[in-house]
matplotlib code that plots the C-alpha trace (Angstrom):
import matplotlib.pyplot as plt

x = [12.3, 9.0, 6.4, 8.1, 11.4, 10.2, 8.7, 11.4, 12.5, 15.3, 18.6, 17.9, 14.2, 15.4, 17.9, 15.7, 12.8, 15.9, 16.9, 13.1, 11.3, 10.3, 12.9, 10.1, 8.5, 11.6, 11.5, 7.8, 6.9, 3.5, 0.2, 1.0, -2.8, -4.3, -3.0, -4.7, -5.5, -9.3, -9.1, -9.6, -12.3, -11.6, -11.8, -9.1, -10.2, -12.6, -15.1, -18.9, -19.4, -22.9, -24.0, -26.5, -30.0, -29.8, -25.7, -26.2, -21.8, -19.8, -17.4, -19.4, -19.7, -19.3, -15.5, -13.1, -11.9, -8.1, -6.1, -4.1, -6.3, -3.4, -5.7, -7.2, -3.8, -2.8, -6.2, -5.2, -1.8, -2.9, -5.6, -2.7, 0.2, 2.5, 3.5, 1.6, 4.7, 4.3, 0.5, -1.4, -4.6, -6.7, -10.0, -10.0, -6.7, -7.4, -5.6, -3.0, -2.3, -2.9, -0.1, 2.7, 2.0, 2.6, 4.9, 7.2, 6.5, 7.2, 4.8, 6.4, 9.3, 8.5, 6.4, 4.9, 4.0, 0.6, -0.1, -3.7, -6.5, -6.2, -7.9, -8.3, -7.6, -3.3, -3.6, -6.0, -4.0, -0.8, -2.2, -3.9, -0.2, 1.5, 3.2, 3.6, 1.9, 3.7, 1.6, 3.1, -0.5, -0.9, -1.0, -4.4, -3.3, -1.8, -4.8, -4.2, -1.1, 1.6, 4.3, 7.5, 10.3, 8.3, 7.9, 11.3, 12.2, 9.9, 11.7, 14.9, 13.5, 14.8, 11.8, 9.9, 9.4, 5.9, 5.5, 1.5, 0.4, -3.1, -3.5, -6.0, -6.5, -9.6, -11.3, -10.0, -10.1, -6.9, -4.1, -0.7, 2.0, 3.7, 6.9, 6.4, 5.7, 8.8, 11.2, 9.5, 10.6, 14.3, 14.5, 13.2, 15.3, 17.4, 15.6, 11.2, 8.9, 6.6, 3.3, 1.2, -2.4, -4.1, -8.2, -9.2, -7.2, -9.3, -11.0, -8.2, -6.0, -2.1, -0.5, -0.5, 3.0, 2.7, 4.4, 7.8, 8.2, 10.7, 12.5, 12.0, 12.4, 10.9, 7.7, 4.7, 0.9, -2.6, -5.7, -9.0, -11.7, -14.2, -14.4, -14.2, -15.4, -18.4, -17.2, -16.8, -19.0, -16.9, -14.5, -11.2, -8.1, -4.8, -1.2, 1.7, 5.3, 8.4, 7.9, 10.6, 7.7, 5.0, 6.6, 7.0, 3.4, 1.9, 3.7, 1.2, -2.2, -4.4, -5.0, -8.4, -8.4, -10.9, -13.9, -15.2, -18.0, -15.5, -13.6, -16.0, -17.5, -13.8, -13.2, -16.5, -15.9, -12.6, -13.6, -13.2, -17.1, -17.2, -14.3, -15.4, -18.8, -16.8, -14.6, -18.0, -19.3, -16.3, -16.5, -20.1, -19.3, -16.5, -19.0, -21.5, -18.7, -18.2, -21.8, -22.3, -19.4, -20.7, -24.0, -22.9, -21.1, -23.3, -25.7, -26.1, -24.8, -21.8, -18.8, -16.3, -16.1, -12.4, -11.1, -11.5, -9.6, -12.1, -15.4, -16.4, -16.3, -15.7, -17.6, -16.7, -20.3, -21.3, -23.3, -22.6, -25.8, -27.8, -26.1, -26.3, -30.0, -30.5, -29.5, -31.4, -34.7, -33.8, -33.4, -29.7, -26.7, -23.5, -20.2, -19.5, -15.9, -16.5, -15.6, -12.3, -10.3, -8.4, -11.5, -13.5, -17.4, -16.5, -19.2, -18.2, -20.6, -19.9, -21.1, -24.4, -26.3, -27.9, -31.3, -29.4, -28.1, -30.4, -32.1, -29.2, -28.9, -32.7, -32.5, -29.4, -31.1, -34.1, -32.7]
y = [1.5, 0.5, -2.5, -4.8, -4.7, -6.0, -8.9, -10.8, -10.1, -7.4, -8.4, -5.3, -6.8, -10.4, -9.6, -7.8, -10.4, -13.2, -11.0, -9.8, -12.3, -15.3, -17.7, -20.5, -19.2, -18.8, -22.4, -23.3, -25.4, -24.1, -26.7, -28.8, -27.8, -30.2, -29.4, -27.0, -27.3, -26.0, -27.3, -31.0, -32.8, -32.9, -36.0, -35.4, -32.8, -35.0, -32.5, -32.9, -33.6, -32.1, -28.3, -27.4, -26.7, -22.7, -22.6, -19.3, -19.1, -19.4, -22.1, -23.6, -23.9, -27.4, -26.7, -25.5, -22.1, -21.5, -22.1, -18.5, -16.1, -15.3, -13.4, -11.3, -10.4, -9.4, -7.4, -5.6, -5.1, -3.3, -1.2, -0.1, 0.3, -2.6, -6.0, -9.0, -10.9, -7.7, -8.3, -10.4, -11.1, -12.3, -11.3, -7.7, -5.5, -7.4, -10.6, -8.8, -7.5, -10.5, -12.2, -9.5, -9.3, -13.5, -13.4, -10.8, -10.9, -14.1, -14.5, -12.8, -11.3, -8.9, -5.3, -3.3, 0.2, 2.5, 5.7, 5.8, 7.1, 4.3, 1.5, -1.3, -4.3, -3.7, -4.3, -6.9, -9.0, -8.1, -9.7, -12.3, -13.1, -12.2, -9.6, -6.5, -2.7, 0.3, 3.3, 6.3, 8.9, 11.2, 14.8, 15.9, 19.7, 19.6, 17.9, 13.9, 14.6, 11.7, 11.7, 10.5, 11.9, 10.0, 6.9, 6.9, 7.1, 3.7, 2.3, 2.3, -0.7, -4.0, -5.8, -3.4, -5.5, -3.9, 0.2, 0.9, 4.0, 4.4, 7.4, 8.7, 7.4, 5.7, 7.2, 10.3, 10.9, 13.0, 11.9, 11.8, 14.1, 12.5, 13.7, 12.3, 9.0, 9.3, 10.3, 7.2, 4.5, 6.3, 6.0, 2.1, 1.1, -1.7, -2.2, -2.7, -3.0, 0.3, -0.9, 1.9, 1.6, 3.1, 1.7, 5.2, 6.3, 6.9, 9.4, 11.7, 13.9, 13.4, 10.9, 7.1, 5.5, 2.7, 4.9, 4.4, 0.9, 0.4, 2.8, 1.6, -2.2, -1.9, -0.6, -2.3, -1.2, -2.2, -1.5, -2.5, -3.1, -2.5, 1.1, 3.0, 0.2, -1.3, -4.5, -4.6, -7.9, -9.6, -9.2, -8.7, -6.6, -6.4, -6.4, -4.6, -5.0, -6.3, -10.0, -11.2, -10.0, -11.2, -14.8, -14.9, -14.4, -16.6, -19.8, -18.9, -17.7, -20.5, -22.1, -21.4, -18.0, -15.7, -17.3, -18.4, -15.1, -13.1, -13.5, -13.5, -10.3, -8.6, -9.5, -7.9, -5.0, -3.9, -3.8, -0.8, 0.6, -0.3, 1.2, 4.2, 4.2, 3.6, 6.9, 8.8, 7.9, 8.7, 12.1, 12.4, 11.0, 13.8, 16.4, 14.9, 14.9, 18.6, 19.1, 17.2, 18.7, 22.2, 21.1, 20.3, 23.3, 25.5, 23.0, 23.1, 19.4, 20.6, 21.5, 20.6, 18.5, 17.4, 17.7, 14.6, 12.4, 9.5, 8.5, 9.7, 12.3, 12.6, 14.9, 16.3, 17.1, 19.0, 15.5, 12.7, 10.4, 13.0, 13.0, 9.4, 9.6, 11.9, 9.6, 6.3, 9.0, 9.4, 5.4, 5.9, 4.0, 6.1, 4.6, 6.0, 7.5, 9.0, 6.8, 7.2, 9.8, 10.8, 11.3, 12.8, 13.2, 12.2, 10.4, 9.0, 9.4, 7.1, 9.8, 8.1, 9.1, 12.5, 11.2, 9.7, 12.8, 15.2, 13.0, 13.0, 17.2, 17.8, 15.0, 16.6, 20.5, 19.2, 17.8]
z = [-41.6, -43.1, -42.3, -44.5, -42.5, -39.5, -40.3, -38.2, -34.4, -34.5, -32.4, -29.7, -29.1, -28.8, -26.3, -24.5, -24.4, -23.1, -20.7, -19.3, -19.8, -17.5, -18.2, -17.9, -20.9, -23.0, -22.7, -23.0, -25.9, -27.2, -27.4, -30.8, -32.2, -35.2, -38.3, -40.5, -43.9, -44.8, -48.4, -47.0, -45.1, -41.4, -39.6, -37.5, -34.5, -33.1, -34.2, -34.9, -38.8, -38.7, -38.3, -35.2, -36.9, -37.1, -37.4, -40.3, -40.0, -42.2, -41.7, -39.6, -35.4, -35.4, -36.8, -34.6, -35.5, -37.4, -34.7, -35.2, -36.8, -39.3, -42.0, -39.0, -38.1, -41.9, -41.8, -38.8, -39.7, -43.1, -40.9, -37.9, -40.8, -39.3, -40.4, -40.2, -37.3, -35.8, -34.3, -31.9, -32.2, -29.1, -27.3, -26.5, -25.0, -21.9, -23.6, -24.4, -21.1, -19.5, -21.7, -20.9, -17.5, -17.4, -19.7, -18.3, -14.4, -12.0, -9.3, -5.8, -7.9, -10.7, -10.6, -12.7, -12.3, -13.5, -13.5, -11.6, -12.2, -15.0, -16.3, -13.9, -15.8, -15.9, -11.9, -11.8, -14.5, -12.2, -8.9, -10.4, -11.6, -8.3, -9.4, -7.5, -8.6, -8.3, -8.3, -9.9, -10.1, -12.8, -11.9, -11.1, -10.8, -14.5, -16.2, -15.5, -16.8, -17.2, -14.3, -16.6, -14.0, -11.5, -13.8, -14.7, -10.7, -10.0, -12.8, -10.2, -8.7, -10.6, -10.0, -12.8, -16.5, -17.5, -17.8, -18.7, -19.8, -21.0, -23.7, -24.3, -20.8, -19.1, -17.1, -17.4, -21.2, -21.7, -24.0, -22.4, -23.9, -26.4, -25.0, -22.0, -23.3, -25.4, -22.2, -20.7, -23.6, -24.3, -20.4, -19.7, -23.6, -21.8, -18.5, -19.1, -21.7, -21.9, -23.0, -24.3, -24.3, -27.2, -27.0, -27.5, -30.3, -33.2, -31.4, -30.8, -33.0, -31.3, -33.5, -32.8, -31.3, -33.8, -36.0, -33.5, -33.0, -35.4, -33.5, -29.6, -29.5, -26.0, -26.9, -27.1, -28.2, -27.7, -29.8, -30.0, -32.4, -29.2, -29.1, -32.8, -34.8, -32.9, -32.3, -28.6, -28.2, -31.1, -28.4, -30.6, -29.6, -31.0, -29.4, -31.6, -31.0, -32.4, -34.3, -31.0, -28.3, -29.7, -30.6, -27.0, -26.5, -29.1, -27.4, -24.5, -26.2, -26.1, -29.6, -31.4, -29.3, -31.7, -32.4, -35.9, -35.4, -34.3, -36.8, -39.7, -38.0, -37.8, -41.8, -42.7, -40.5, -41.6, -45.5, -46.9, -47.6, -43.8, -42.5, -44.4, -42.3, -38.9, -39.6, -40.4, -37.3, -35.9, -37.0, -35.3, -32.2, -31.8, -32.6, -29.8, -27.8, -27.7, -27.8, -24.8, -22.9, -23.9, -22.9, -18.8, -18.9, -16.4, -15.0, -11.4, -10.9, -12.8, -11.3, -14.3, -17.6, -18.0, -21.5, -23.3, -26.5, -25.7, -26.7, -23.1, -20.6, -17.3, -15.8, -12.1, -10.0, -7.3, -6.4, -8.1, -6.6, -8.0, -11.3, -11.7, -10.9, -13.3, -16.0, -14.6, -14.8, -18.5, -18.7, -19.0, -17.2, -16.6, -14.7, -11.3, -10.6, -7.0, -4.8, -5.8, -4.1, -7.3, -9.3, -6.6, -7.2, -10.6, -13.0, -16.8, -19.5, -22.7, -25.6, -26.9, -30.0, -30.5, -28.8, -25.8, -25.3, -25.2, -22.8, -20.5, -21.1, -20.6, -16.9, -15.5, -16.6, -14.5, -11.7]

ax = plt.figure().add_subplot(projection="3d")
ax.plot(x, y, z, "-o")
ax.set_aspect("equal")
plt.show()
């Protein structure tokens, strides 16, 4: 089944969406925006007719943005191999999770379950939503590795609509196994959405799941232009899933969501001369990556550098104060992981350029 073939809901997607999702939504009418038609004049939107002095945009600030960024979505769909009905655009992953997690789970009655140490945002969106978090760890002892018998078990509660599974995952850095993620979907097919997480997935070599949604009307995937293609203060992220999930989902996204920047700065970024520069750097970050990584190994304040299919590293020290301090001596910030008991004296170092680097090495040699 190719892109083309999906550019309506399939029956096994909408039945699942009627049956999991919050029957209050089902039924929402989304906000009736101002029509759209940039070939006319607009006096219609209530909008200022004049440009503020220093407005260098192209459309224009004092115009409100398209209401659905509908040629952003055909540009990501062309750059993530999907069709157009099948994406949602909207500002960063963290809308898209926002927008399962209230459009799936009723305050006080729904769950959803993570697999912690994970990125923080699925269980902040949850209780901001009322929703209850089930905590299914990954195994510490087998690399961070995904739980799926476990998942699957937590699944056994009815209350569960969202499954999240980060990969490569944050803050750990280690993809899960693709078989496990697969065991986890075939296992959930009638009973929750499995929403798989893929910020980091440029920078690692196991195979994208976007590849599989025309065979798992249950699955959904989030990607960002954040990480790989420099964008991450555009603020632009992208949900994939069947057209019947994410027509669910655009009744709720607020209109004019993306920007007018944002949405001239995605266009210009994903052309192809650019894109071409993002994978070259993407090839240099990987080889800073393991340069870095080979670099720790040894160093007194090193105890371990976790294997890593992220732009980062986490890096388990014999003191992580001293560690951090290290890198503030080198005028470097680096994200602090040891206060949690599952990443114990554990610090998470974003790969920089060459220079930032070898300052890092040469502070944390020193220290």
């Amino acid at each position: 089944m190719n892109a083309a073939s999906l550019a309506a809901p399939t029956p096994a997607a909408a039945e699942l969406v009627a049956r999991l999702a919050r029957p209050d939504i089902l039924r929402l009418q989304p906000y009736r925006h101002a029509s759209w038609d940039p070939a006319l004049e607009r006096l219609h939107a209530n909008e200022n007719p004049w440009r503020f002095p220093g407005d260098l945009s192209r459309s224009g600030l004092n115009r409100y943005p398209e209401p659905h960024p509908l040629e952003v979505e055909a540009r990501l769909a062309r750059l993530y191999g999907v069709a157009p009905a099948q994406v949602l655009a909207g500002r960063g992953s963290d809308e898209g999770i926002d927008l399962l997690v209230r459009g799936f789970c009723g305050a006080g009655r729904d769950a959803v379950v993570i697999s912690p140490p994970t990125f923080g945002m699925y269980e902040v969106a949850a209780r901001i939503q009322g929703a209850d978090v089930i905590e299914v760890p990954l195994v510490r002892d087998a690399g961070y590795a995904l739980d799926a018998d476990a998942v699957l078990r937590a699944c056994d509660d009815p209350r569960v609509k969202l499954v999240f599974v980060c990969s490569p995952n944050n803050p750990t850095g280690q993809s899960a196994d693709p078989r496990a993620i697969e065991r986890v979907v075939r296992g959930l097919a009638e009973r929750a959405l499995v929403v798989v997480d893929e910020a980091y997935a440029e920078f690692a070599a196991q195979p994208s799941f976007v590849s599989r949604l025309a065979e798992f009307p249950n699955l959904a995937i989030l990607r960002t232009l954040s990480k790989a293609y420099a964008l991450a203060g555009a603020r632009c992220g992208a949900l994939l899933a069947d057209p019947a999930i994410v027509e669910l989902l655009r009744r709720m996204i607020q209109p004019y969501a993306l920007p007018a920047p944002t949405m001239e700065a995605v266009l210009t970024a994903l052309e192809e001369p650019r894109l071409v520069q993002a994978r070259d750097r993407i090839r240099q970050l990987l080889a800073e990556r393991e340069r870095l990584a080979a670099g720790f190994a040894g160093l007194r304040l090193v105890r371990r550098v976790w294997p890593s299919d992220a732009n980062f590293l986490l890096v388990e020290t014999t003191d992580a104060n001293a560690f951090l301090q290290a890198g503030l001596r080198a005028g470097l910030l680096l994200r602090d992981f040891g206060g949690n008991p599952r990443t114990p004296s554990c610090v998470r170092v974003s790969v920089g350029t060459p220079d930032q680097n070898d300052r890092l090495l040469r502070s944390v040699a020193a220290a």
